[in-house]
MARPA-747701 format. One line per field, with one value per residue: x, y negated, z of N, C-alpha, C in turn; chain; residue in three letters. Coordinates in nm, 3 decimals, always signed. Each point is the difference from the previous one (the first is absolute). Layout:
nX (X ...);
nY (Y ...);
nZ (Z ...);
caX (X ...);
caY (Y ...);
caZ (Z ...);
cX (X ...);
cY (Y ...);
cZ (Z ...);
chain (A ...);
res (ALA ...);
***
This chain:
nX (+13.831 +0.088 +0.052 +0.094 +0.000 +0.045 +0.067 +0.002 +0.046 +0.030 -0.128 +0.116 -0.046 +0.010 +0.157 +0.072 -0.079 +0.024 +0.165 -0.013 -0.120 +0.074 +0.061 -0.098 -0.004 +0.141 +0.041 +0.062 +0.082 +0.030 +0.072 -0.071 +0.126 -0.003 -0.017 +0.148 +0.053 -0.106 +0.047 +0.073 -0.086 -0.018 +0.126 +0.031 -0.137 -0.026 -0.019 -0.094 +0.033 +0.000 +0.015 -0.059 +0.095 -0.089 -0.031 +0.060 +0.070 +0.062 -0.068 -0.096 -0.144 -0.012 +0.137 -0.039 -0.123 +0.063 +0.112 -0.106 -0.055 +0.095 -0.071 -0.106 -0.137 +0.083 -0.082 +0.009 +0.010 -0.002 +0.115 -0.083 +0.098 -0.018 -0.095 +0.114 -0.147 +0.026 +0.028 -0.157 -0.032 +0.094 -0.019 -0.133 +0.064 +0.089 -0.131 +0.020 -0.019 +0.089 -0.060 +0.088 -0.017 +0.104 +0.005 +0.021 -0.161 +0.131 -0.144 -0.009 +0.133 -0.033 -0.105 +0.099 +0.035 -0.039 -0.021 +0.143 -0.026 -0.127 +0.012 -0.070 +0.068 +0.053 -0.027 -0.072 -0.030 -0.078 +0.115 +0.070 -0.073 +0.108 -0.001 -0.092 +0.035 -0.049 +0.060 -0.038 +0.057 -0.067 +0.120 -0.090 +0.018 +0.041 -0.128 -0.039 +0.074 -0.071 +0.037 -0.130 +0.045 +0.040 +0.110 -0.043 +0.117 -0.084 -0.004 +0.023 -0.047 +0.096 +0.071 -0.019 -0.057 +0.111 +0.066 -0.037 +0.077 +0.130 -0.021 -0.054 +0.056 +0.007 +0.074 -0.127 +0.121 -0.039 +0.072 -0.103 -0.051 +0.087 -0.039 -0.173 -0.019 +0.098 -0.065 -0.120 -0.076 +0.147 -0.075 +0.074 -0.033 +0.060 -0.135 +0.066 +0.052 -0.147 -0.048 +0.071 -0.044 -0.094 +0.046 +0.110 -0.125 -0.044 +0.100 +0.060 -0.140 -0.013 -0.105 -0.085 +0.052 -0.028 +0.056 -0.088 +0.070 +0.083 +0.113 -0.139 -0.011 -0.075 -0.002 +0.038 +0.093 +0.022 +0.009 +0.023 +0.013 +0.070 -0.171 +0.099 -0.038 +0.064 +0.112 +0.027 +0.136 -0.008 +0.081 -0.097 -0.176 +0.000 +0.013 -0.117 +0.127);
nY (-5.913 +0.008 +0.021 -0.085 +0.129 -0.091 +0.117 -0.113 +0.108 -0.034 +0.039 +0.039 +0.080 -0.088 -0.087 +0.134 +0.007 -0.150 +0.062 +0.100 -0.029 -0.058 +0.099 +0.079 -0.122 +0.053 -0.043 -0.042 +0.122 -0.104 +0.114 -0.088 -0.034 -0.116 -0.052 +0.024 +0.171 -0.037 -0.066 +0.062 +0.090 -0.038 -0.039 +0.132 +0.113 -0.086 +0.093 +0.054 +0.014 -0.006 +0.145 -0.038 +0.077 -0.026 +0.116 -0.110 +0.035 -0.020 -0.002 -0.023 +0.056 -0.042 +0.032 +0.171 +0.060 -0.046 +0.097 +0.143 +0.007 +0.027 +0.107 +0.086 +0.016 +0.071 +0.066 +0.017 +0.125 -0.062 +0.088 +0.023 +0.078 -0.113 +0.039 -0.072 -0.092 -0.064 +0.122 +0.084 -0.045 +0.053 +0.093 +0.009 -0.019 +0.089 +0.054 +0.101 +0.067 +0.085 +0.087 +0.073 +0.100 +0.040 +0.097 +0.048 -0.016 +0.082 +0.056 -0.008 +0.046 +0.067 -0.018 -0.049 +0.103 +0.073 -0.002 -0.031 +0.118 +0.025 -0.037 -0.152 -0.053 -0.072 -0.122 +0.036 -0.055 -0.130 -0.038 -0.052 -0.089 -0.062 +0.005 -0.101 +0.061 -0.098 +0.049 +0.084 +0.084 +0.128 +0.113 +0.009 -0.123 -0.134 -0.004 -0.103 -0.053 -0.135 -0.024 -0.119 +0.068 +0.087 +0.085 +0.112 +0.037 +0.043 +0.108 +0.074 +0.069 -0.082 +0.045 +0.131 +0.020 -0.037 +0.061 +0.107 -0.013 -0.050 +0.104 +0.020 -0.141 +0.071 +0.122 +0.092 +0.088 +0.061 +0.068 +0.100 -0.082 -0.044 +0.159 -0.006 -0.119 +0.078 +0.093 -0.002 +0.044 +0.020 +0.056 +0.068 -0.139 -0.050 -0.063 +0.062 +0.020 -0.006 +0.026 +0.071 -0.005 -0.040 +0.090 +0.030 +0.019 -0.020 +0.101 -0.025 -0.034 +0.077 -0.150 +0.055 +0.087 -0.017 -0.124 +0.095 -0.087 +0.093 +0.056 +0.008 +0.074 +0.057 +0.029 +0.162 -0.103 -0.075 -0.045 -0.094 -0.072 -0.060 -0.090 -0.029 -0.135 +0.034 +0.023 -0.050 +0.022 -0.047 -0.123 -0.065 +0.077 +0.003 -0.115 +0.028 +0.083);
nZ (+2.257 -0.022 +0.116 +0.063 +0.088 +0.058 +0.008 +0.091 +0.013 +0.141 -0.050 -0.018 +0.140 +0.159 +0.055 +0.036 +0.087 +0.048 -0.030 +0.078 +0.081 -0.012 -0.052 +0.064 +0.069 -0.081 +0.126 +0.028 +0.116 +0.070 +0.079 +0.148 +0.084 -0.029 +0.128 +0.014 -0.022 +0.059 +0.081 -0.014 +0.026 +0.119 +0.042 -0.029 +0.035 +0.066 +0.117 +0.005 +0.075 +0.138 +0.042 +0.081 +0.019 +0.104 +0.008 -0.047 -0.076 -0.009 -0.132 +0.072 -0.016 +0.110 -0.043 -0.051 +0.120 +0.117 -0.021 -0.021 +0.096 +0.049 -0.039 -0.032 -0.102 -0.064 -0.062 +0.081 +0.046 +0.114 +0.044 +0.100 +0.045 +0.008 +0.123 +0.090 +0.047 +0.080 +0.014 -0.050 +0.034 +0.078 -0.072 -0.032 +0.128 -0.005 -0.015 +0.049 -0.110 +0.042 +0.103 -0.013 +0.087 +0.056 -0.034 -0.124 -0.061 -0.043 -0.003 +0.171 +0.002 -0.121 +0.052 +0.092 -0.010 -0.071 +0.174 +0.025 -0.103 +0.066 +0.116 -0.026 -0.070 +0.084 +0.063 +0.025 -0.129 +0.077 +0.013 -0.096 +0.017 +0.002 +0.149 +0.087 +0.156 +0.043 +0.071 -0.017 -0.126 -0.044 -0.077 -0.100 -0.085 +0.074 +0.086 +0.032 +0.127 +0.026 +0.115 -0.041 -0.121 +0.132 -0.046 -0.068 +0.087 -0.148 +0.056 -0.107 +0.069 +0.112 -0.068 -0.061 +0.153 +0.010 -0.139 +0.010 +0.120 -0.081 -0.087 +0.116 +0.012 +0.095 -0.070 +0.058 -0.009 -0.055 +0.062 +0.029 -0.030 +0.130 +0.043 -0.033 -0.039 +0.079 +0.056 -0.063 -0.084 +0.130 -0.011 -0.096 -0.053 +0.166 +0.020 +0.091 -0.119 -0.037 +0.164 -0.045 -0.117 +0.021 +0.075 -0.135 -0.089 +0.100 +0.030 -0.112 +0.020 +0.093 +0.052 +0.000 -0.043 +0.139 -0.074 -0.136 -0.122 -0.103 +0.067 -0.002 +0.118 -0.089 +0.121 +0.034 -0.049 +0.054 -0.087 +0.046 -0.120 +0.071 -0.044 +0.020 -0.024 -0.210 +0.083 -0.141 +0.028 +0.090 -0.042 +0.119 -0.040 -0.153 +0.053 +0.067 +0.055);
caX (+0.116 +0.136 +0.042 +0.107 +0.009 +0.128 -0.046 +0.126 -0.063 +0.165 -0.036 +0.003 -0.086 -0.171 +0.029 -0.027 -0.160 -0.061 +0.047 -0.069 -0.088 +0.056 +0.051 -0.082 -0.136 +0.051 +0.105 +0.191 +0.045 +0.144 +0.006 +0.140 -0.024 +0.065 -0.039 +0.049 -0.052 -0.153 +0.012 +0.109 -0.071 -0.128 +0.044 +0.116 -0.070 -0.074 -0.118 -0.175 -0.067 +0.104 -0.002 +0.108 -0.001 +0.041 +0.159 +0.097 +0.190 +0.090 -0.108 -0.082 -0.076 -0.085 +0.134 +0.035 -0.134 +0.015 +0.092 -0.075 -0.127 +0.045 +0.085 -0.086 -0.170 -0.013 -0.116 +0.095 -0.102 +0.053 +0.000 +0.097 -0.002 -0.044 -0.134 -0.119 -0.036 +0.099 +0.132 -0.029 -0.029 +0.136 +0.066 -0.083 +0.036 +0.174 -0.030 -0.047 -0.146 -0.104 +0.106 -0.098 +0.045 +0.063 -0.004 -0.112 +0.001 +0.023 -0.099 -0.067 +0.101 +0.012 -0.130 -0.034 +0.082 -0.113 -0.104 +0.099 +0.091 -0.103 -0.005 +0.092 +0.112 -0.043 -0.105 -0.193 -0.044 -0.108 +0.003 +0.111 +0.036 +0.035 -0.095 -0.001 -0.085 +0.103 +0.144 +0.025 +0.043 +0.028 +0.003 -0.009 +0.082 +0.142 +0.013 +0.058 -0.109 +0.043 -0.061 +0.054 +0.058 +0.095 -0.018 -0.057 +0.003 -0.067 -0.002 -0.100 -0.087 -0.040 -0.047 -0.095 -0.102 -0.011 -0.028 -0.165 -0.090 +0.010 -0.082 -0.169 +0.013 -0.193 -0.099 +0.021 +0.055 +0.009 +0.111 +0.009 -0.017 +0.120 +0.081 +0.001 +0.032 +0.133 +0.024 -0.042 -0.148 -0.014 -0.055 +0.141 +0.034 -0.085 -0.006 +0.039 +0.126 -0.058 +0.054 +0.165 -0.005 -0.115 +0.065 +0.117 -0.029 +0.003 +0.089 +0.006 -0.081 -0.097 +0.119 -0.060 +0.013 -0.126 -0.188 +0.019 -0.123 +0.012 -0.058 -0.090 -0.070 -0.132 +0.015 -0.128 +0.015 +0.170 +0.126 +0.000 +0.110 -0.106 +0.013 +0.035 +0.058 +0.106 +0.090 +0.150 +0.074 +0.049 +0.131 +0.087 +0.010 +0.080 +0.119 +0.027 +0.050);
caY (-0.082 +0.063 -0.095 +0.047 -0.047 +0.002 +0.067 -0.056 +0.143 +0.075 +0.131 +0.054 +0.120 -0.099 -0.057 +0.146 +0.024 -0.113 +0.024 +0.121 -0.047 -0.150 +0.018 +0.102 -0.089 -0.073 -0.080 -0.011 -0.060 -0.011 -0.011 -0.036 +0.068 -0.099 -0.141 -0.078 +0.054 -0.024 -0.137 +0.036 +0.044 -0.115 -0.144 +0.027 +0.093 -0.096 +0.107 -0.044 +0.046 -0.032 +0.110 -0.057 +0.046 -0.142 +0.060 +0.054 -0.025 -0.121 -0.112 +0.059 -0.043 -0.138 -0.069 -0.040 -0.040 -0.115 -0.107 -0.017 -0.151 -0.160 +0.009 +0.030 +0.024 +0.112 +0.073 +0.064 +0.097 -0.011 +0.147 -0.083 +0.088 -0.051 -0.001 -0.088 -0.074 -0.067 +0.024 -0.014 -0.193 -0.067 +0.045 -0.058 -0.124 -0.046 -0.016 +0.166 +0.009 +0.087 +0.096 +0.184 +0.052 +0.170 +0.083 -0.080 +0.106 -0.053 -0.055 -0.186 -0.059 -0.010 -0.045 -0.155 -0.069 -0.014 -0.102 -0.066 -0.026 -0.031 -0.104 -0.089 -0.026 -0.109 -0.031 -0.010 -0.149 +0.040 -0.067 -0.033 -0.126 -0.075 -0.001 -0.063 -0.008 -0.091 -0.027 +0.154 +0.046 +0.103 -0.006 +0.176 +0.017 -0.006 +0.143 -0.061 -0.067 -0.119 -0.068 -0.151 -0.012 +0.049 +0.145 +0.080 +0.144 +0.134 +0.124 +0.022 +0.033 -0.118 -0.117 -0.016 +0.002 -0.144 -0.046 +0.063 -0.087 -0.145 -0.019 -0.009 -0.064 -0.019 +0.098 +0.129 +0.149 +0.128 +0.047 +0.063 -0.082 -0.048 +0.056 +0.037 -0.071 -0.049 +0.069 +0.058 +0.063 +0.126 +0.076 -0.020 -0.135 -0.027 -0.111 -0.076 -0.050 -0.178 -0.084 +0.003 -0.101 -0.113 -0.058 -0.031 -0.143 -0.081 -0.090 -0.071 -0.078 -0.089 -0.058 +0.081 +0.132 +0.048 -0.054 -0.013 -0.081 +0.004 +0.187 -0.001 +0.132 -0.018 +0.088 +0.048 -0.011 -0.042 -0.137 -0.122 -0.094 -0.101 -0.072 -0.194 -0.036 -0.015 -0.074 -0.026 +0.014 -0.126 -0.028 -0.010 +0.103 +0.111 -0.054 +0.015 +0.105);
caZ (-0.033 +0.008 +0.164 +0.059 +0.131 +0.121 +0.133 +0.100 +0.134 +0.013 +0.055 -0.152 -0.019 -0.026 -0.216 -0.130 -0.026 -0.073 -0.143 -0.091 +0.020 -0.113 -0.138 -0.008 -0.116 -0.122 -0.008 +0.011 +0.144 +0.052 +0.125 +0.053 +0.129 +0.137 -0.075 -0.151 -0.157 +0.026 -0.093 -0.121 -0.095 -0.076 -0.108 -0.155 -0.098 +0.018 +0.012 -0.040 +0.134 +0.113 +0.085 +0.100 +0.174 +0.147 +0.094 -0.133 +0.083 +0.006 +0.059 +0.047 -0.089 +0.033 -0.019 -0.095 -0.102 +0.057 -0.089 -0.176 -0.007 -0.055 -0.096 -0.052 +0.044 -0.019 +0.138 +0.130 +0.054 +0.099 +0.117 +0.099 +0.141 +0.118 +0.008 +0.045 -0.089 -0.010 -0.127 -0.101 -0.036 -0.036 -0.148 -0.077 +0.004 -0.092 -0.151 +0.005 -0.037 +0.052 +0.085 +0.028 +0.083 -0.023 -0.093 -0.137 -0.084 -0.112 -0.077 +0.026 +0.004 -0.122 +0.044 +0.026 -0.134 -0.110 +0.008 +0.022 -0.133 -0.082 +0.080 -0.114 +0.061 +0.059 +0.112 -0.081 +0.057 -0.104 -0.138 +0.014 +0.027 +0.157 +0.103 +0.084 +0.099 +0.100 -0.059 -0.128 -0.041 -0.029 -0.157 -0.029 -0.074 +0.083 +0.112 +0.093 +0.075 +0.083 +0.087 -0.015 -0.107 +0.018 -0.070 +0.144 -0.031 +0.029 -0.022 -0.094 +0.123 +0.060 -0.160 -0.068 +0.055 +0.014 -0.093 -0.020 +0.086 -0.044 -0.142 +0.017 +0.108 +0.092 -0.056 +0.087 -0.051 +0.123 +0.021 -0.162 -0.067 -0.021 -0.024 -0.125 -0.065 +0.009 -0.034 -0.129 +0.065 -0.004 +0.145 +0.125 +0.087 +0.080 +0.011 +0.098 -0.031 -0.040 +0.116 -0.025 -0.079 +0.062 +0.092 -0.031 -0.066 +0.128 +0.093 -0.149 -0.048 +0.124 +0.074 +0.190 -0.027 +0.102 -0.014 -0.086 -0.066 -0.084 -0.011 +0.103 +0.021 +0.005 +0.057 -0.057 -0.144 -0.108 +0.005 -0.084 -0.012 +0.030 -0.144 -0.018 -0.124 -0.027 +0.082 +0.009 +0.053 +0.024 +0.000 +0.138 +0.081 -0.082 -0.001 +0.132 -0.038);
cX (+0.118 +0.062 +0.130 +0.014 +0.077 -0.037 +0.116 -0.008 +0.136 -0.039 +0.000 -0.112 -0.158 -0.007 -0.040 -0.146 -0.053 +0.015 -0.092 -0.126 -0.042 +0.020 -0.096 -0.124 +0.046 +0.064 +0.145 -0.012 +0.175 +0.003 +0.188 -0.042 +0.057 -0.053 +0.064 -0.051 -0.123 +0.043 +0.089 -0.080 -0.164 +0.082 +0.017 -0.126 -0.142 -0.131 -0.132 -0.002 +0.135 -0.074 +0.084 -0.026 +0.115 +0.149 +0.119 +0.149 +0.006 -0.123 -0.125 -0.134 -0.045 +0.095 -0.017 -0.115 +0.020 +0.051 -0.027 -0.095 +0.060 +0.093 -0.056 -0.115 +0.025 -0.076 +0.078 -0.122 +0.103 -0.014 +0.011 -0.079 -0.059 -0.145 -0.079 +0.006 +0.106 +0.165 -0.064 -0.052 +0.116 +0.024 -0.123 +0.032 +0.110 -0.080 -0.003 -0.153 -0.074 +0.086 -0.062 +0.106 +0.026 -0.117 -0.117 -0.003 +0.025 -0.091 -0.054 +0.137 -0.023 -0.157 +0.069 +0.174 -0.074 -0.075 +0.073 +0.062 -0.120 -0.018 +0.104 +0.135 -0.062 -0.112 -0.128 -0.031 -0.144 +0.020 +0.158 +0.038 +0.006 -0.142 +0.068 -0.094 +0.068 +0.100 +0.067 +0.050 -0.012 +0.037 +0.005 +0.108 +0.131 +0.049 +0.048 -0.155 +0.072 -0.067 +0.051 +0.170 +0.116 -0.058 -0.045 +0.004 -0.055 -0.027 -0.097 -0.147 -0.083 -0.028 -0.143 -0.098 -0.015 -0.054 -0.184 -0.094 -0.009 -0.064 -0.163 +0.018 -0.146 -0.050 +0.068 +0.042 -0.007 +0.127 +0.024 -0.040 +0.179 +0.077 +0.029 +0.092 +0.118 +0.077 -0.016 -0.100 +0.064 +0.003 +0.087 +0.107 -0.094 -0.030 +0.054 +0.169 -0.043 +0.033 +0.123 +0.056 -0.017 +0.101 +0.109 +0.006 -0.039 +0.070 +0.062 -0.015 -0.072 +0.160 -0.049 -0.063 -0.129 -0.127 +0.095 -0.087 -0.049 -0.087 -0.083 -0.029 -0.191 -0.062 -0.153 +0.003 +0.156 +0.094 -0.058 +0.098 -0.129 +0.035 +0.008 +0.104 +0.168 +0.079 +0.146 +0.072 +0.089 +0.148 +0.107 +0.047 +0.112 +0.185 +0.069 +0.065 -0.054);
cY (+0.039 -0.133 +0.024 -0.043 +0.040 +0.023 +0.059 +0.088 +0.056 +0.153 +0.089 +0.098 -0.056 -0.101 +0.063 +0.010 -0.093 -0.034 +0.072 -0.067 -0.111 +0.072 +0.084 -0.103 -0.101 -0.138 -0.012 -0.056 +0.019 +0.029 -0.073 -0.001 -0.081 -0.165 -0.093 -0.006 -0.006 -0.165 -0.018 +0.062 -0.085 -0.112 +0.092 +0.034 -0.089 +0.110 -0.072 +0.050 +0.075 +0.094 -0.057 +0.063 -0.071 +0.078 +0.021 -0.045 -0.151 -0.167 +0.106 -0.020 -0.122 -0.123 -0.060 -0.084 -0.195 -0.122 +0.047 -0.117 -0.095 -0.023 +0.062 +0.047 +0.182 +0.095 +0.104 +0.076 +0.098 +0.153 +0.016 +0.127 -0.116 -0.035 -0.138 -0.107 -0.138 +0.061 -0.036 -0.128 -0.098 +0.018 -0.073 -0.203 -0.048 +0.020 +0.133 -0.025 +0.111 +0.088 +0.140 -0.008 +0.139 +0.076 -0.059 +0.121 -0.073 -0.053 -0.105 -0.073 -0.048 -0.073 -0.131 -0.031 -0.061 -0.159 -0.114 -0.048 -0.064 -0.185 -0.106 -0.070 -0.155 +0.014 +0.012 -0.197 +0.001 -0.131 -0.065 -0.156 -0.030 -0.002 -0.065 -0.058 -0.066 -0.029 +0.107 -0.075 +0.086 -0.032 +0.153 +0.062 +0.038 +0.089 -0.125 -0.030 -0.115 -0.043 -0.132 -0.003 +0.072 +0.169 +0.086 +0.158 +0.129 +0.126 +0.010 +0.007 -0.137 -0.077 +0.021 -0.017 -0.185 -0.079 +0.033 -0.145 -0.130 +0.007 -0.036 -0.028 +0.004 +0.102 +0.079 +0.087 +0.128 +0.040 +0.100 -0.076 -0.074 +0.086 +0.095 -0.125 -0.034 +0.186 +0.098 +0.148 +0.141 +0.056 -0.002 -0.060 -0.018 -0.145 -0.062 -0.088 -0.132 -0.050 -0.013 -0.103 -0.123 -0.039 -0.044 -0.144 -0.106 -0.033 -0.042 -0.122 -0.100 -0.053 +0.119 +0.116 +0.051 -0.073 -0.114 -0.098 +0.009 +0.162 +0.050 +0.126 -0.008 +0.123 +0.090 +0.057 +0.005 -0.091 -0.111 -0.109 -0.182 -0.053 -0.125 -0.044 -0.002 -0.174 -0.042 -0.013 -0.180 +0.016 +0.052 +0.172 +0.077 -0.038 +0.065 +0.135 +0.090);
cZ (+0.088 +0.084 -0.016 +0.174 +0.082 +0.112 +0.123 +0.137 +0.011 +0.046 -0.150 -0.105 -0.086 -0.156 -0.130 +0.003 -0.071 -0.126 -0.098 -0.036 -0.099 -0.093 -0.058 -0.019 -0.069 +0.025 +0.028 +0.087 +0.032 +0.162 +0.008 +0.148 +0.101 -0.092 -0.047 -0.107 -0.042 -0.101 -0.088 -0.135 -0.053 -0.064 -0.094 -0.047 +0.023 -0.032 -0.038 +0.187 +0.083 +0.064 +0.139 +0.137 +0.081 +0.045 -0.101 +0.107 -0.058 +0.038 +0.012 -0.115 +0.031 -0.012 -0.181 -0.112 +0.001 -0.129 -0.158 +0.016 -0.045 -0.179 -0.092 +0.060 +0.019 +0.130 +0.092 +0.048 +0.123 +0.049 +0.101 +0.134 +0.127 -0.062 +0.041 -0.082 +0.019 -0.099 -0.123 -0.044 -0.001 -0.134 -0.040 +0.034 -0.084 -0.142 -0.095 -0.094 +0.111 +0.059 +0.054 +0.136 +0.004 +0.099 -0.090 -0.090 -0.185 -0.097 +0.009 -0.050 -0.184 -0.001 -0.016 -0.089 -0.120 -0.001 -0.003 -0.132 -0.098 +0.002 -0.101 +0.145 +0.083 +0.022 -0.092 +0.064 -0.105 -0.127 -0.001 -0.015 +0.148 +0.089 +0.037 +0.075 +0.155 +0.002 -0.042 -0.112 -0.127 -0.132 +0.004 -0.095 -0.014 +0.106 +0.098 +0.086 +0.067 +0.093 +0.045 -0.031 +0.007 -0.025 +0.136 -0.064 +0.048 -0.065 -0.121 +0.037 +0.012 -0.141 -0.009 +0.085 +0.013 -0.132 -0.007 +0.107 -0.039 -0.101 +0.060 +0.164 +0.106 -0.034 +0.133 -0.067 +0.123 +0.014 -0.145 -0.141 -0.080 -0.032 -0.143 -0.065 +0.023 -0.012 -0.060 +0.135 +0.068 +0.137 +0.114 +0.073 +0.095 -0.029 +0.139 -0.098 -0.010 +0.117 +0.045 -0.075 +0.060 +0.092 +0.035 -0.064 +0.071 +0.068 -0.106 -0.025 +0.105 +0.086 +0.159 -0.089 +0.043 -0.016 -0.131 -0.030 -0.157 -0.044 +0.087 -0.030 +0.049 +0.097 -0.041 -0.155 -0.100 +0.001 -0.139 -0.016 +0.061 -0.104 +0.039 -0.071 +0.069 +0.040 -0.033 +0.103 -0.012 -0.085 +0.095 +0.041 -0.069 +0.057 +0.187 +0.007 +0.112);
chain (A A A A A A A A A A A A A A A A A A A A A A A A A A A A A A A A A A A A A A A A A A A A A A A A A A A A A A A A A A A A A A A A A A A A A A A A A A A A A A A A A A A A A A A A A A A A A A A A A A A A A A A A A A A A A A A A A A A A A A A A A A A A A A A A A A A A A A A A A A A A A A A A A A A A A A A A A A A A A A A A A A A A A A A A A A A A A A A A A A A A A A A A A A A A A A A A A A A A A A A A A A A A A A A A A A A A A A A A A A A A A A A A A A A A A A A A A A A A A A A A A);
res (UNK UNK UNK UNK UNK UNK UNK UNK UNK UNK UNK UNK UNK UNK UNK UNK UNK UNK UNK UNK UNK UNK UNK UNK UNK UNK UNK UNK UNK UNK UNK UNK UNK UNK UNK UNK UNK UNK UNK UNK UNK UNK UNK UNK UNK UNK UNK UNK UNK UNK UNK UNK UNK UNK UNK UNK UNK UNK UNK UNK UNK UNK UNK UNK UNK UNK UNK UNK UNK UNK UNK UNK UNK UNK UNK UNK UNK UNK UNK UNK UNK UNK UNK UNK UNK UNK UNK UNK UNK UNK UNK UNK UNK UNK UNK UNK UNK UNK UNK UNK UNK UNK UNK UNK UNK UNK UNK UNK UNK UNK UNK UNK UNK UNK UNK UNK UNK UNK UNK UNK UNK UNK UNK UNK UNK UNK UNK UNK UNK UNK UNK UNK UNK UNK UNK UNK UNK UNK UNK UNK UNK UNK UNK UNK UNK UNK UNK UNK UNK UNK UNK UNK UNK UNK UNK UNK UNK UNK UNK UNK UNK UNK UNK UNK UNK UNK UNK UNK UNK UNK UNK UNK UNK UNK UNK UNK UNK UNK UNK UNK UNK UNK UNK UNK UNK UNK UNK UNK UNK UNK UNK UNK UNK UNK UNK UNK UNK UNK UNK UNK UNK UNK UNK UNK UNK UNK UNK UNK UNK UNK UNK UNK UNK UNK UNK UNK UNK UNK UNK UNK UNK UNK UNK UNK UNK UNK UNK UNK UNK UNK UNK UNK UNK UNK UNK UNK UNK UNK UNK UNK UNK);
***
């Protein structure tokens, strides 16, 4: 099936390869080269997939991946010359599906495209009627989440792993387990993005971030949503600003 992908590299040479690469397994690619035009061109050609490298001129990639979250699901497959694991989890934190590091060999590079374009849009939930678990929230539907009745904003990412745990409240998930089911079966995601996750969604959600009561880590093992009952949200509380 025939893609169209945006591919945002103020490195012209390296752009032209990814071009080629793309058009040579039959889809339509656009290079642009500073991160304006990066978001100038996902509002106008509204791509199937976001080639995004971190070092661009004007807004940077982790600038720009920042403010598509908030604005569309579209899958972002992050470039990025810095190695350590703190740069690279910053981008899978702003909501990055996934990130290579320079130097990359164009094939893993069209490897986890593929796997990216194959991949359905939004969060994987295991069913689409409202959850609710304590004072959670989830709509799969809507794409929202509440906590005792006020909205709670999150990364596609943080959705769906949250949505998978609220669907089977008390159930143990392995790290790969969540990650298949949020990010579809591919090798080349680390399961360390799930504790990234986990852990963004906590300070979120927990009133003590550090000793959670909701998102329990099963050590040895995984993560769980605790199963206790669903908690309206008082009058008083929704009214308190």
């Amino acid at each position: 099936m025939c893609s169209h992908v945006l591919i945002a590299e103020d490195d012209r040479k390296q752009s032209a390869v990814i071009r080629q690469y793309l058009e040579h397994a039959g889809h339509t690619a656009t290079e642009v080269h500073s991160g304006y035009a990066a978001l100038e061109e996902v509002r106008r050609l509204r791509p199937d997939l976001l080639v995004l490298d971190v070092m661009l001129p004007g807004l940077d990639g982790l600038q720009v991946c920042r403010i598509l979250r908030h604005e569309t699901d579209l899958p972002v497959l992050m470039l990025t010359a810095r190695s350590t694991e703190e740069d690279l989890l910053r981008g899978l934190d702003l909501g990055a599906d996934d990130y290579m590091t320079k130097p990359y060999s164009p094939r893993e590079l069209m490897a986890r495209i593929r796997t990216l374009l194959r991949r359905p849009r939004g969060p994987a939930a295991p069913d689409t009627h409202v959850l609710r678990v304590g004072p959670l929230v989830v709509d799969p539907v809507r794409h929202e989440v509440l906590l005792e009745g006020r909205p709670v904003s999150c990364t596609p990412g943080e959705f769906g792993l949250l949505a998978v745990l609220a669907g089977q409240p008390g159930r143990v998930f392995t790290r790969r387990q969540l990650l298949d089911l949020t990010k579809g079966t591919d090798r080349y995601i680390s399961a360390r993005v799930i504790d990234v996750h986990m852990g963004n969604l906590r300070k979120k959600i927990e009133a003590d971030p550090g000793r959670p009561k909701l998102l329990m880590t099963v050590y040895g093992v995984g993560y769980k949503l605790a199963d206790i009952p669903f908690r309206a949200a008082r009058e008083d509380d929704r009214a308190t600003p």
